[in-house]
ZAFISE-819647 format. One record per residue: residue in three letters; residue number from 1; y, x, z negated of N, C-alpha, C, CB in turn. Coordinates in steps of 0.2 Angstrom, whole numbers. Atoms other than C-alpha are relative to their C-alpha. Glycine has a CB too. Layout:
REM ZAFISE-819647
<r><type>ALA</type><seq>NUM</seq><n_c2>Y</n_c2><n_c1>X</n_c1><n_c3>Z</n_c3><ca_c2>Y</ca_c2><ca_c1>X</ca_c1><ca_c3>Z</ca_c3><c_c2>Y</c_c2><c_c1>X</c_c1><c_c3>Z</c_c3><cb_c2>Y</cb_c2><cb_c1>X</cb_c1><cb_c3>Z</cb_c3></r>
...
//
This chain:
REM ZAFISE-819647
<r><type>UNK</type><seq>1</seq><n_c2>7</n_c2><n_c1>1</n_c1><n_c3>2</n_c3><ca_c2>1133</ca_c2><ca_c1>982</ca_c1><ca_c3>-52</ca_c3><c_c2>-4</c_c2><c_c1>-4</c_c1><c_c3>5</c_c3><cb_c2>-1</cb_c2><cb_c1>-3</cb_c1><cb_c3>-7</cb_c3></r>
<r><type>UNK</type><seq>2</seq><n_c2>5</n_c2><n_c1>2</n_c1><n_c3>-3</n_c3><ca_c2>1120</ca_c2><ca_c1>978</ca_c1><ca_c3>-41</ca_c3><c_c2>-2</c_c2><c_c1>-7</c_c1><c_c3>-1</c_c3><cb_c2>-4</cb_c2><cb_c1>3</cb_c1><cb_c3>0</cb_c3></r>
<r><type>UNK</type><seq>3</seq><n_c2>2</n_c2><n_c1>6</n_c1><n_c3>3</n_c3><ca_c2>1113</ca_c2><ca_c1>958</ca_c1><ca_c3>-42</ca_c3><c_c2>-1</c_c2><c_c1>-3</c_c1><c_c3>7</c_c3><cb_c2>4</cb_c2><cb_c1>-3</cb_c1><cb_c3>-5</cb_c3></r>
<r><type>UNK</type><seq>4</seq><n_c2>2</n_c2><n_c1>4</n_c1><n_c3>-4</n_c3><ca_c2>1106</ca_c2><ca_c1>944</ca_c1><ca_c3>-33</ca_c3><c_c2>3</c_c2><c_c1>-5</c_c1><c_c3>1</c_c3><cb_c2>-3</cb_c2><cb_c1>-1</cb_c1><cb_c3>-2</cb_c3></r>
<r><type>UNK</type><seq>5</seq><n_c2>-2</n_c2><n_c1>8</n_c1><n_c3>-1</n_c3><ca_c2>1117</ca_c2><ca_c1>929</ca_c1><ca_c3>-35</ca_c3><c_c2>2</c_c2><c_c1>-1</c_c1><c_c3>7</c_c3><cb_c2>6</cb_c2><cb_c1>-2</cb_c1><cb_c3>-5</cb_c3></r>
<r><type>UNK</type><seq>6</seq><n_c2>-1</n_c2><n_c1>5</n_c1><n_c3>-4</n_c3><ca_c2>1122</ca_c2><ca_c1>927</ca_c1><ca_c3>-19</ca_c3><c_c2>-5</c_c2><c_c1>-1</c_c1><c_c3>5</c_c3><cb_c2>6</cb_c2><cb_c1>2</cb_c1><cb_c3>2</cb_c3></r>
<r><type>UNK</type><seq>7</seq><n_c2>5</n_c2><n_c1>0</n_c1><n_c3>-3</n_c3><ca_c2>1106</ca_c2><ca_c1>929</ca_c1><ca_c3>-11</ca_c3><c_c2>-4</c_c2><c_c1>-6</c_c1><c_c3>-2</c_c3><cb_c2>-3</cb_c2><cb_c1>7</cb_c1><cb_c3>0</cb_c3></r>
<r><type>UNK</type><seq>8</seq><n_c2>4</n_c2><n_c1>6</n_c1><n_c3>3</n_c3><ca_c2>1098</ca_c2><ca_c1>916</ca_c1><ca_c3>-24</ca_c3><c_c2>5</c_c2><c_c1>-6</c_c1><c_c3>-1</c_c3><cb_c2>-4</cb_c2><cb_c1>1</cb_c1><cb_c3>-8</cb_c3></r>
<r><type>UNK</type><seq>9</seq><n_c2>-2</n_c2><n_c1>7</n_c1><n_c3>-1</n_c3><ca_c2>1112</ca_c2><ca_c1>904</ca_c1><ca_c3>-21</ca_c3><c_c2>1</c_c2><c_c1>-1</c_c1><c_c3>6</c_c3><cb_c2>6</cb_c2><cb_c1>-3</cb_c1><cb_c3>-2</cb_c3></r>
<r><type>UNK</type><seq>10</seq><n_c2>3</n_c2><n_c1>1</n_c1><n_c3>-3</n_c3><ca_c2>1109</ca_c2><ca_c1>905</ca_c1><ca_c3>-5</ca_c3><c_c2>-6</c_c2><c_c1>-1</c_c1><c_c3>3</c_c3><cb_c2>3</cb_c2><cb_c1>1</cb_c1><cb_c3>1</cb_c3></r>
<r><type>UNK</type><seq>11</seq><n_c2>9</n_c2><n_c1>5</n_c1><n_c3>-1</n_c3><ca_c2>1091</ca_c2><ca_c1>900</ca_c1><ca_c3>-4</ca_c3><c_c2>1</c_c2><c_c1>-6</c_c1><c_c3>-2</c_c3><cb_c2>-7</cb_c2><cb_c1>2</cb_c1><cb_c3>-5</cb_c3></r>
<r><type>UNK</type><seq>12</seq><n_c2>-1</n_c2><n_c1>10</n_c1><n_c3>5</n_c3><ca_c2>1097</ca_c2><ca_c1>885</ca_c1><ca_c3>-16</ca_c3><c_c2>3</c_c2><c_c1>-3</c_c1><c_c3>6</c_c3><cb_c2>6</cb_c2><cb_c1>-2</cb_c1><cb_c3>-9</cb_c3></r>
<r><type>UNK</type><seq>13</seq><n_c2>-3</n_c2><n_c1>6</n_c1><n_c3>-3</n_c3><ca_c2>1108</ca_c2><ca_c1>878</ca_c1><ca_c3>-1</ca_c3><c_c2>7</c_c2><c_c1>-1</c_c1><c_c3>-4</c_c3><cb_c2>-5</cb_c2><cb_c1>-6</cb_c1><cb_c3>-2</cb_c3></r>
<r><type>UNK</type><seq>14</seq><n_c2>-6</n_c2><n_c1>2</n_c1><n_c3>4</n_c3><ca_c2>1122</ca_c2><ca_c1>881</ca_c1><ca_c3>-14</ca_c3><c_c2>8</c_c2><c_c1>4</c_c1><c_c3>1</c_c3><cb_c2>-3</cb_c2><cb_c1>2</cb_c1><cb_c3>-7</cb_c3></r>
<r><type>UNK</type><seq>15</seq><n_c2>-4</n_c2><n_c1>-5</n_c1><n_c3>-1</n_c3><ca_c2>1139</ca_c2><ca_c1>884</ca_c1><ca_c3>-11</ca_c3><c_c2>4</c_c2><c_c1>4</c_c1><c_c3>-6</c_c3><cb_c2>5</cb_c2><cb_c1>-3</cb_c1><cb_c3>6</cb_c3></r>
<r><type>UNK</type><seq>16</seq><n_c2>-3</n_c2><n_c1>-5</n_c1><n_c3>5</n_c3><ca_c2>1151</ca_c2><ca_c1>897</ca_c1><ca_c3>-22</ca_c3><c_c2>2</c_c2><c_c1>-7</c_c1><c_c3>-4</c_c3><cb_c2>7</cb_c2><cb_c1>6</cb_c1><cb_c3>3</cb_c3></r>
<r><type>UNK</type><seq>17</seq><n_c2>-2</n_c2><n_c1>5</n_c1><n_c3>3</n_c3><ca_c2>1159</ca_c2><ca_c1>880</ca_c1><ca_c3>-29</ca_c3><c_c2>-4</c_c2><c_c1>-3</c_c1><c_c3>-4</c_c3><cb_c2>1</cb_c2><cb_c1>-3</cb_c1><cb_c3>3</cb_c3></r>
<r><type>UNK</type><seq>18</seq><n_c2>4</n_c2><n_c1>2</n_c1><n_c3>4</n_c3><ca_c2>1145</ca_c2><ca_c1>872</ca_c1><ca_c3>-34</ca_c3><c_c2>-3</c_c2><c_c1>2</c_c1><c_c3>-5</c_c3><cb_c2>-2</cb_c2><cb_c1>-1</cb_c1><cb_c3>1</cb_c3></r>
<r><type>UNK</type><seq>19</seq><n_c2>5</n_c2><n_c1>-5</n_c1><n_c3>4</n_c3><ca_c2>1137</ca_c2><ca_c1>887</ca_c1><ca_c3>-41</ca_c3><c_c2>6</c_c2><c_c1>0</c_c1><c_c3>-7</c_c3><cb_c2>-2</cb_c2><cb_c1>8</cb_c1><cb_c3>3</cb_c3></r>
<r><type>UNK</type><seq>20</seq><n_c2>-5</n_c2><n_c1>1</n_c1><n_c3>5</n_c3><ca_c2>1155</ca_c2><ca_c1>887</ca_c1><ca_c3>-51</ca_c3><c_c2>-1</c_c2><c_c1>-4</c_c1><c_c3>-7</c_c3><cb_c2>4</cb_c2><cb_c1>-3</cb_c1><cb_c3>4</cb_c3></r>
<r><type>UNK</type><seq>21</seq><n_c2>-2</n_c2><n_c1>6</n_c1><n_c3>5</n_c3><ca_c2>1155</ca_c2><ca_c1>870</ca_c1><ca_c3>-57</ca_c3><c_c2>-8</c_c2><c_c1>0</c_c1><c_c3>-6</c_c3><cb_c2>0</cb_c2><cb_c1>-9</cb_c1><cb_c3>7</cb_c3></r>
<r><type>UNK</type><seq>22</seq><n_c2>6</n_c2><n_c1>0</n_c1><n_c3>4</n_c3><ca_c2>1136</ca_c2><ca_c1>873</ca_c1><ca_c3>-63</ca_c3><c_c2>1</c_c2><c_c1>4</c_c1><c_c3>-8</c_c3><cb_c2>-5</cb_c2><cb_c1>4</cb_c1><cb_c3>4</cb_c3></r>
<r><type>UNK</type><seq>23</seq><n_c2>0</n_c2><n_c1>-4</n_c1><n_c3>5</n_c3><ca_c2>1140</ca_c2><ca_c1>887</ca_c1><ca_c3>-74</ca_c3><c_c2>6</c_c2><c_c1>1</c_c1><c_c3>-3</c_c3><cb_c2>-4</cb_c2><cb_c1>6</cb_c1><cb_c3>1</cb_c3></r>
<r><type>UNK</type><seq>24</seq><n_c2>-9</n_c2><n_c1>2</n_c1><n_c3>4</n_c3><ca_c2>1158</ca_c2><ca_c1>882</ca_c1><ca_c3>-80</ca_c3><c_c2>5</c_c2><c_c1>5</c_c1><c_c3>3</c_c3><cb_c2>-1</cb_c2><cb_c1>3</cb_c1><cb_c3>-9</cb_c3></r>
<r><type>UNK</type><seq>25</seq><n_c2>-7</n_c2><n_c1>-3</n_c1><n_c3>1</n_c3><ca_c2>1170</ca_c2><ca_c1>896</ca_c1><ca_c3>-71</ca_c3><c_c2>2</c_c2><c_c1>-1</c_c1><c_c3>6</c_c3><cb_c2>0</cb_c2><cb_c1>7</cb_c1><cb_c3>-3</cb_c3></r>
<r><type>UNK</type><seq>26</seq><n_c2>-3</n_c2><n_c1>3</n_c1><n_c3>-6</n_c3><ca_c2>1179</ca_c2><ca_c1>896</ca_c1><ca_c3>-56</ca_c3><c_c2>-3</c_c2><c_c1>6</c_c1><c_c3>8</c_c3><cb_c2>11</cb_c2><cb_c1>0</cb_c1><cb_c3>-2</cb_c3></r>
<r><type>UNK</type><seq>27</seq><n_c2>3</n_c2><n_c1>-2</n_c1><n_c3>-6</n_c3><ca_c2>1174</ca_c2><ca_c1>898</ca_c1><ca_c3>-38</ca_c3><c_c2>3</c_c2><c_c1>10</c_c1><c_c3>1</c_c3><cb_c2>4</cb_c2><cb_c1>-5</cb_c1><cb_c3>5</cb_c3></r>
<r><type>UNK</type><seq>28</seq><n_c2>0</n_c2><n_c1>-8</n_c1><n_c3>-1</n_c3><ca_c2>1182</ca_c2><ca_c1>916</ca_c1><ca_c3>-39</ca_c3><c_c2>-2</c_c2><c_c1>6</c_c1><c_c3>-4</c_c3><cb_c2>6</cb_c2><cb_c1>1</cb_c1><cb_c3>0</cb_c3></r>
<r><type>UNK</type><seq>29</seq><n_c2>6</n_c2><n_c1>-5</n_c1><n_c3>5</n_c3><ca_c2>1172</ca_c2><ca_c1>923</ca_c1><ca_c3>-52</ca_c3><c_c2>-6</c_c2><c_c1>-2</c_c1><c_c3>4</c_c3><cb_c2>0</cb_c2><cb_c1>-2</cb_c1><cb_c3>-8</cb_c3></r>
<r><type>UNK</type><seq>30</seq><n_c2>6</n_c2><n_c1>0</n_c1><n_c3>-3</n_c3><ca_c2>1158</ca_c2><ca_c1>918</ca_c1><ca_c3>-43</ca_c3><c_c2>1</c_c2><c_c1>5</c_c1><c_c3>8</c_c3><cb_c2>-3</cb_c2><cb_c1>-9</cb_c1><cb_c3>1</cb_c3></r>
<r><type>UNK</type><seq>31</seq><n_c2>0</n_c2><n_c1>-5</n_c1><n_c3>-6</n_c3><ca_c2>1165</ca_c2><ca_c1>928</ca_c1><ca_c3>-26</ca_c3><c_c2>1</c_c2><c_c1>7</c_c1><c_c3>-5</c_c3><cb_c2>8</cb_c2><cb_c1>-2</cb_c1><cb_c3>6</cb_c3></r>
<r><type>UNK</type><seq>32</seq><n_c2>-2</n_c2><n_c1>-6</n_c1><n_c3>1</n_c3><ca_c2>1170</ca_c2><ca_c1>943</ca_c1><ca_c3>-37</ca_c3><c_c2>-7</c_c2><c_c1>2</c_c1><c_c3>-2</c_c3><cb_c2>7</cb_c2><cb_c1>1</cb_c1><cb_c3>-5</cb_c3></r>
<r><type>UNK</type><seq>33</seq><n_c2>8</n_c2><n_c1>0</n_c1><n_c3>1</n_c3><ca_c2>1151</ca_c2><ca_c1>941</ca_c1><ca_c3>-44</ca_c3><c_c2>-4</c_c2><c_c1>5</c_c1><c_c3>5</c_c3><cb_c2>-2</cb_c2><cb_c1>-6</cb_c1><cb_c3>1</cb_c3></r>
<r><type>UNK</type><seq>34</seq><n_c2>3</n_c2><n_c1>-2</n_c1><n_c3>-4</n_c3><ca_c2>1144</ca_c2><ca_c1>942</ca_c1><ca_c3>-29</ca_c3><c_c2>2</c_c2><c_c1>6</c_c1><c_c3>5</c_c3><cb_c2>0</cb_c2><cb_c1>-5</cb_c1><cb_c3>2</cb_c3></r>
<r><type>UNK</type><seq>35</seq><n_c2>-2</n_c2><n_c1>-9</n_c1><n_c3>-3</n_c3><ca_c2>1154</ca_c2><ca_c1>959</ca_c1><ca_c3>-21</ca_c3><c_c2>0</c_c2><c_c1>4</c_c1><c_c3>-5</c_c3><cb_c2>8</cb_c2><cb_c1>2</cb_c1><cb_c3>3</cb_c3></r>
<r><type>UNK</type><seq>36</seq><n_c2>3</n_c2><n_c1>-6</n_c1><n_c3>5</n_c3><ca_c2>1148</ca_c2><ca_c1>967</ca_c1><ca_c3>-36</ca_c3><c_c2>10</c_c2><c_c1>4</c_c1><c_c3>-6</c_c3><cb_c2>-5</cb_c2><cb_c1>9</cb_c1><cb_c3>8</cb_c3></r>
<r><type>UNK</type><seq>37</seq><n_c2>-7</n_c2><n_c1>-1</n_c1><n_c3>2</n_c3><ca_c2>1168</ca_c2><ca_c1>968</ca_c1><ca_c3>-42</ca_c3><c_c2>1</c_c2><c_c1>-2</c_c1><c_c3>-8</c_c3><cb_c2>5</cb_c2><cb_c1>-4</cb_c1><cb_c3>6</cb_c3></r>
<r><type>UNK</type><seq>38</seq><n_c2>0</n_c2><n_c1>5</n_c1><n_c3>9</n_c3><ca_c2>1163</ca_c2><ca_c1>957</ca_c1><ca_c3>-60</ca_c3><c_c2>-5</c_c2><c_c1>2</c_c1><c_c3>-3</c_c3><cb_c2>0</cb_c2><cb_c1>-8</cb_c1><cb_c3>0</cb_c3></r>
<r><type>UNK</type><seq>39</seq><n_c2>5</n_c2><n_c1>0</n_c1><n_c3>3</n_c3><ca_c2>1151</ca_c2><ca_c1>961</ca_c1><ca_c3>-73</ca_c3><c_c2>1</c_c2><c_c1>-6</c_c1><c_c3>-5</c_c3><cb_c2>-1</cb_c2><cb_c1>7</cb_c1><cb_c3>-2</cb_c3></r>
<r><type>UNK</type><seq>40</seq><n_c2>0</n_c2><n_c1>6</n_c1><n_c3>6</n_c3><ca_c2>1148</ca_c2><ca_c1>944</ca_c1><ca_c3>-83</ca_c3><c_c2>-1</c_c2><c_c1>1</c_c1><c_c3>-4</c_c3><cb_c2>-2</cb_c2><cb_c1>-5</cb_c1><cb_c3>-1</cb_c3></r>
<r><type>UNK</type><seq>41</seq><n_c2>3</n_c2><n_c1>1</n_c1><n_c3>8</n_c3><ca_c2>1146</ca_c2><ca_c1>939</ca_c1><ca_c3>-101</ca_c3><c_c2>-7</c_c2><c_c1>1</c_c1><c_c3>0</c_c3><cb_c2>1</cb_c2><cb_c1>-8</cb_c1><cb_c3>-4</cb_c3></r>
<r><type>UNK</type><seq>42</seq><n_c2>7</n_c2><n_c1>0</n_c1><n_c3>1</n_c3><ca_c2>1130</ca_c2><ca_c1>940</ca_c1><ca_c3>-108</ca_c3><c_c2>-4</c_c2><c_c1>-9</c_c1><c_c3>3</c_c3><cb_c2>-2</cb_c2><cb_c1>2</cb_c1><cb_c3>-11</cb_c3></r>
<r><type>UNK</type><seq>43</seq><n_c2>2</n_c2><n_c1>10</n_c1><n_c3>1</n_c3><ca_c2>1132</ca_c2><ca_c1>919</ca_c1><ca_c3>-108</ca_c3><c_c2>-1</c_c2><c_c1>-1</c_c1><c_c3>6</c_c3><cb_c2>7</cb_c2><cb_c1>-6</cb_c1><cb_c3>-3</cb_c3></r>
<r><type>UNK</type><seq>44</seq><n_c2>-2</n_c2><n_c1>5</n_c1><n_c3>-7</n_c3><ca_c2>1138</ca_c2><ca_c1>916</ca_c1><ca_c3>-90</ca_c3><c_c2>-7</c_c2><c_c1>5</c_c1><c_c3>4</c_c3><cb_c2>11</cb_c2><cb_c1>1</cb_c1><cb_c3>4</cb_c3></r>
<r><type>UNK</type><seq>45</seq><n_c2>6</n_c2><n_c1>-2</n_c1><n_c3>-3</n_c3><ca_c2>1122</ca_c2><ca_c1>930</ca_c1><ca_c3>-85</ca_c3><c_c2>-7</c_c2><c_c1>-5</c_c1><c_c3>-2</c_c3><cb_c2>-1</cb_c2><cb_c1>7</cb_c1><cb_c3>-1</cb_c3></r>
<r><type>UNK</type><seq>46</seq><n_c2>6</n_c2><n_c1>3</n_c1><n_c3>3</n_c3><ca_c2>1111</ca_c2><ca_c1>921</ca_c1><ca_c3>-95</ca_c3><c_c2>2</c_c2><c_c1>-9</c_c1><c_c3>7</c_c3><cb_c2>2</cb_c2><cb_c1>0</cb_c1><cb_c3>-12</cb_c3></r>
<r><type>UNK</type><seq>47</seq><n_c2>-2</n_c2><n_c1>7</n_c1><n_c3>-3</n_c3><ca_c2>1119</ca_c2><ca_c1>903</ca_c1><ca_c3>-86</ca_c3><c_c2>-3</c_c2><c_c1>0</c_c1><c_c3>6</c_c3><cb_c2>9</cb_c2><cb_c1>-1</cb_c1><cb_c3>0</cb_c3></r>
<r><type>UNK</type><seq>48</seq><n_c2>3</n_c2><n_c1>-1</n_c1><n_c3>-7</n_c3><ca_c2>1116</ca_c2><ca_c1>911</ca_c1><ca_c3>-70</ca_c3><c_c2>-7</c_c2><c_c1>-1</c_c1><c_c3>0</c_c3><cb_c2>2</cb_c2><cb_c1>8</cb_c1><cb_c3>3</cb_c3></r>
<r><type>UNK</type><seq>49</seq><n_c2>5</n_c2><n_c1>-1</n_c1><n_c3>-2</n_c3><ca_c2>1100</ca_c2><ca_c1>915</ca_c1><ca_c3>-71</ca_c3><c_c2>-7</c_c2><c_c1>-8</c_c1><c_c3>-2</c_c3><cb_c2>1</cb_c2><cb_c1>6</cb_c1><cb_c3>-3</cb_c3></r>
<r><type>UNK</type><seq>50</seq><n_c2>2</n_c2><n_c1>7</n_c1><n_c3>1</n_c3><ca_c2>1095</ca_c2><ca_c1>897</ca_c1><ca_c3>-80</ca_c3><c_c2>0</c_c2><c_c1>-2</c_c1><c_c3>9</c_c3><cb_c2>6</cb_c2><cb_c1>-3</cb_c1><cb_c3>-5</cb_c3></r>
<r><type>UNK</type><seq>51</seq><n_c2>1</n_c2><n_c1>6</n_c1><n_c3>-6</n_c3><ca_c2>1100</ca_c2><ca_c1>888</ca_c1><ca_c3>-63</ca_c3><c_c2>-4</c_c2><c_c1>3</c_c1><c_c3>5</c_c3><cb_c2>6</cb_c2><cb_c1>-4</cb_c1><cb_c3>4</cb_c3></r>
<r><type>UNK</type><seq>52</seq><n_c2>7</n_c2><n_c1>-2</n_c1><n_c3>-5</n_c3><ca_c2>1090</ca_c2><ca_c1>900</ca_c1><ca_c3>-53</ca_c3><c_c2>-8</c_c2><c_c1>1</c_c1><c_c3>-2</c_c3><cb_c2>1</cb_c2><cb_c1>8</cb_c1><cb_c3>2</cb_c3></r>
<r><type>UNK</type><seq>53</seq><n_c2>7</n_c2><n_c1>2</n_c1><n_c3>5</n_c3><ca_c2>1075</ca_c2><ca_c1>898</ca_c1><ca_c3>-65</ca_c3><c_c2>-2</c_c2><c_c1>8</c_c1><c_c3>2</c_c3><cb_c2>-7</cb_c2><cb_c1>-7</cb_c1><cb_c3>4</cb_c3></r>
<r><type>UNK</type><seq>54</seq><n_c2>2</n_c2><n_c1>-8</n_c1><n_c3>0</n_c3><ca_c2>1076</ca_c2><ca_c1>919</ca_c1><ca_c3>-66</ca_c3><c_c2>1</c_c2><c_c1>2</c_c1><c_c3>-6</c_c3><cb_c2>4</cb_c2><cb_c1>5</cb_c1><cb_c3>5</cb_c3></r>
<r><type>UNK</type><seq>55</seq><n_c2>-3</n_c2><n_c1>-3</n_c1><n_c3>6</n_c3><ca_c2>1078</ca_c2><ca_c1>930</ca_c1><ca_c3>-80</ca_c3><c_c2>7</c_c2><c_c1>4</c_c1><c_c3>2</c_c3><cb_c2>-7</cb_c2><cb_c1>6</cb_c1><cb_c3>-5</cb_c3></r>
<r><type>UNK</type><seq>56</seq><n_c2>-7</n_c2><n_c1>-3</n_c1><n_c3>-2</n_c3><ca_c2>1096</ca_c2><ca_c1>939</ca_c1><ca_c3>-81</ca_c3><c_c2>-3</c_c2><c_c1>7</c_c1><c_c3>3</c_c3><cb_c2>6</cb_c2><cb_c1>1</cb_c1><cb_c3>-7</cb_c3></r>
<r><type>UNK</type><seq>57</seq><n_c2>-1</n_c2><n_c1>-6</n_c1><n_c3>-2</n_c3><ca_c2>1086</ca_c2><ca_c1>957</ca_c1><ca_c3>-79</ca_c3><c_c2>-3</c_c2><c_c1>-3</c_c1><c_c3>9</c_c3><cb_c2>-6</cb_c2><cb_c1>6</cb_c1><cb_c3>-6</cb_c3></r>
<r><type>UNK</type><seq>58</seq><n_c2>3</n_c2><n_c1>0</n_c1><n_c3>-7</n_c3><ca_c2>1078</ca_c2><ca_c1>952</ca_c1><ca_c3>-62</ca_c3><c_c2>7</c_c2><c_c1>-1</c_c1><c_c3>5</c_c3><cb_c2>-6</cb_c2><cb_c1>-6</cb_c1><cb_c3>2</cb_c3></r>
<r><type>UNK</type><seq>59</seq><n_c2>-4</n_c2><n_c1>3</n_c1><n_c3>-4</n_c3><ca_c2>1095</ca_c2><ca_c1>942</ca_c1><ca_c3>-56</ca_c3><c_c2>6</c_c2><c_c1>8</c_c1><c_c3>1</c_c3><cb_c2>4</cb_c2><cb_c1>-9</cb_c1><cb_c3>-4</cb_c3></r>
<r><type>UNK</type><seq>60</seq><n_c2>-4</n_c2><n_c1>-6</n_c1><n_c3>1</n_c3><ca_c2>1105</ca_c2><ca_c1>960</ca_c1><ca_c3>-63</ca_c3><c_c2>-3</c_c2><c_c1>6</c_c1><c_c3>4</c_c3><cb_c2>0</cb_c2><cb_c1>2</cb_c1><cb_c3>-8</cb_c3></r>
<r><type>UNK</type><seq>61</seq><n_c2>6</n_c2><n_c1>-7</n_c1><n_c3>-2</n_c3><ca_c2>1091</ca_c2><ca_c1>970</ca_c1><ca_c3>-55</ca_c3><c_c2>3</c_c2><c_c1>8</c_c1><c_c3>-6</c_c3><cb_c2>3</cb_c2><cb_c1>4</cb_c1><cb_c3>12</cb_c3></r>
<r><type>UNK</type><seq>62</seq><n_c2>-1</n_c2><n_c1>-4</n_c1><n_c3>8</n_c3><ca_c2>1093</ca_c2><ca_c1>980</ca_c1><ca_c3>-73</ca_c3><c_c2>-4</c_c2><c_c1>7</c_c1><c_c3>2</c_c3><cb_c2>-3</cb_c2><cb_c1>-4</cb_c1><cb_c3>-8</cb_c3></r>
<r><type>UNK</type><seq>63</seq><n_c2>4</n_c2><n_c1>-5</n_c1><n_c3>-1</n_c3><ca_c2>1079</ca_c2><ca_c1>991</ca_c1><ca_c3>-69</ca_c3><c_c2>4</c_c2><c_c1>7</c_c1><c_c3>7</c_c3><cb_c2>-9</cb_c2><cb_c1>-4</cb_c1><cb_c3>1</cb_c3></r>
<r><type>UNK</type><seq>64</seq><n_c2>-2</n_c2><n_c1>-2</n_c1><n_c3>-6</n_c3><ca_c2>1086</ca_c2><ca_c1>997</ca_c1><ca_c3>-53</ca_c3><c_c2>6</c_c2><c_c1>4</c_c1><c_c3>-1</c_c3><cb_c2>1</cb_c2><cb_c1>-5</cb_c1><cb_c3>5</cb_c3></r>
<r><type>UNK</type><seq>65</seq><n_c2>-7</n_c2><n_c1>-2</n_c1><n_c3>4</n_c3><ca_c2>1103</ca_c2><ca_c1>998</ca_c1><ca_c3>-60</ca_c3><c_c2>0</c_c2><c_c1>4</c_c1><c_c3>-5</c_c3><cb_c2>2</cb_c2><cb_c1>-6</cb_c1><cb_c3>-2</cb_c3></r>
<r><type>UNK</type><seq>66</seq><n_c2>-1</n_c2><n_c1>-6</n_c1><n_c3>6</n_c3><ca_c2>1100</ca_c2><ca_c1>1009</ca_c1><ca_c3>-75</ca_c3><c_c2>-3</c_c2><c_c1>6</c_c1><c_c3>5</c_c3><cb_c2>-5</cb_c2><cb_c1>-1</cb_c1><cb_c3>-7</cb_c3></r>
<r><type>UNK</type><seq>67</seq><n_c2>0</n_c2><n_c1>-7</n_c1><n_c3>-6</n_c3><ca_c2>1091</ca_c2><ca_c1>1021</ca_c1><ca_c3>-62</ca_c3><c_c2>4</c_c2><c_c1>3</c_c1><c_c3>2</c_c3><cb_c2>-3</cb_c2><cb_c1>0</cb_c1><cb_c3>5</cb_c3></r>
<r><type>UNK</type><seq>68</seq><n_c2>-6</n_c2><n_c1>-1</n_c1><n_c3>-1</n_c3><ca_c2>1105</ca_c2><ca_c1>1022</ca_c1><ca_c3>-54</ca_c3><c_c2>5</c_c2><c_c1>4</c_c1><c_c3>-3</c_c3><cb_c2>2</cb_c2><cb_c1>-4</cb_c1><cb_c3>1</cb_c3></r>
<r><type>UNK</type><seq>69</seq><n_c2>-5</n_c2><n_c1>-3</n_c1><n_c3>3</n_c3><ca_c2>1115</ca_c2><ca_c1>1026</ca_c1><ca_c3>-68</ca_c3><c_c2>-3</c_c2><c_c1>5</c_c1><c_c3>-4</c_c3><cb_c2>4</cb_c2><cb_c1>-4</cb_c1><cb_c3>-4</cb_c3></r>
<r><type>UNK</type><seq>70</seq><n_c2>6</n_c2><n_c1>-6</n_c1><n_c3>1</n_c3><ca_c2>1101</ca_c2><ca_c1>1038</ca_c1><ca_c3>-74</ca_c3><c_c2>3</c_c2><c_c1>4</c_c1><c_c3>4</c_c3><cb_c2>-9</cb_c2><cb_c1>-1</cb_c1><cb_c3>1</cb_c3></r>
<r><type>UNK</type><seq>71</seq><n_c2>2</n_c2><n_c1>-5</n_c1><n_c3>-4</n_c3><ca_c2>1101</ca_c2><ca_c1>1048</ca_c1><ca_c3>-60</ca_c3><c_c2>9</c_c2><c_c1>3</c_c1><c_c3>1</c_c3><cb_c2>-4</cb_c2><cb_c1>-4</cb_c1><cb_c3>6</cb_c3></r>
<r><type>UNK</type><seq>72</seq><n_c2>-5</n_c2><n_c1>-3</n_c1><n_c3>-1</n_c3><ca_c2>1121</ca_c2><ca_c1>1049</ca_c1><ca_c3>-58</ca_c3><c_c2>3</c_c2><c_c1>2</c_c1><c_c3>-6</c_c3><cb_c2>4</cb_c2><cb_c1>-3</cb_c1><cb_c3>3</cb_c3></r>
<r><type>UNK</type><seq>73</seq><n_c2>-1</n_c2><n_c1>-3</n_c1><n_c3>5</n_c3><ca_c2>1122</ca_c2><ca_c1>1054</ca_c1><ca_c3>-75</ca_c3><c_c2>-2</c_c2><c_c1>7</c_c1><c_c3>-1</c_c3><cb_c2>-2</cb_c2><cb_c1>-5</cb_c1><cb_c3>-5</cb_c3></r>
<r><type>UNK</type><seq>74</seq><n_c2>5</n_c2><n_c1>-6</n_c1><n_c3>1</n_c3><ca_c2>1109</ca_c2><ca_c1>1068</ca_c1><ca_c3>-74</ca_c3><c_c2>6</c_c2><c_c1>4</c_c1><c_c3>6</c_c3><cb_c2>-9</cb_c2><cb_c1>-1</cb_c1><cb_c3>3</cb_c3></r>
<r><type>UNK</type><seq>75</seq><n_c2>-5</n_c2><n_c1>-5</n_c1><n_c3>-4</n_c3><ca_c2>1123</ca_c2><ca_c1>1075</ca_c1><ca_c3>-60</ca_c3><c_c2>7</c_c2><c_c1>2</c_c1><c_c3>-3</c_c3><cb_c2>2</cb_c2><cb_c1>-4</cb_c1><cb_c3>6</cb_c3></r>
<r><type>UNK</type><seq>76</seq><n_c2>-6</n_c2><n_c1>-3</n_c1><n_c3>5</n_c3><ca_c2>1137</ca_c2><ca_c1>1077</ca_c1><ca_c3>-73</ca_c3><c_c2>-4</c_c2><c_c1>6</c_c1><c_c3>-6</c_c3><cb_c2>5</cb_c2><cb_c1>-8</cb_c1><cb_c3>-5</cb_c3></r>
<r><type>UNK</type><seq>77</seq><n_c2>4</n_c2><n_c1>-6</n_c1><n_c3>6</n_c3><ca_c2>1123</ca_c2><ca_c1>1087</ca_c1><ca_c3>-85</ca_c3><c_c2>-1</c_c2><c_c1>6</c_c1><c_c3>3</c_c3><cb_c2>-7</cb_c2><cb_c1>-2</cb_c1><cb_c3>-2</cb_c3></r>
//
């Protein structure tokens, strides 16, 4: 799934660690985050998007992301 976090922690100046320590889990859930390889809780999206002062759908790019799956779904119909 497509997202932002590592683009909006890097504007903050923040590294994977810190972003870690912020929202409670460990540095390698924030790398697997960021290659799109992890889809989080509802809690720890919601967490994310707290310290970026974003909503979870913008940091999820949700809208983008269900298009996506719109559209590759309409190819199995």
């Amino acid at each position: 799934m497509k997202n932002r976090v590592r683009e909006l922690r890097t504007e903050a100046g923040m590294t994977q660690q810190q972003l870690a320590d912020l929202v409670h889990v460990s540095s390698r859930t924030i790398i697997s985050l960021e290659k799109g390889q992890y889809n989080p809780s509802l809690l720890l999206a919601y967490r994310l998007a707290l310290v970026f002062r974003t909503t979870v759908e913008d940091l999820y790019c949700l809208a983008e992301n269900k298009e996506q799956e719109d559209r590759e779904n309409e190819e199995w119909t």
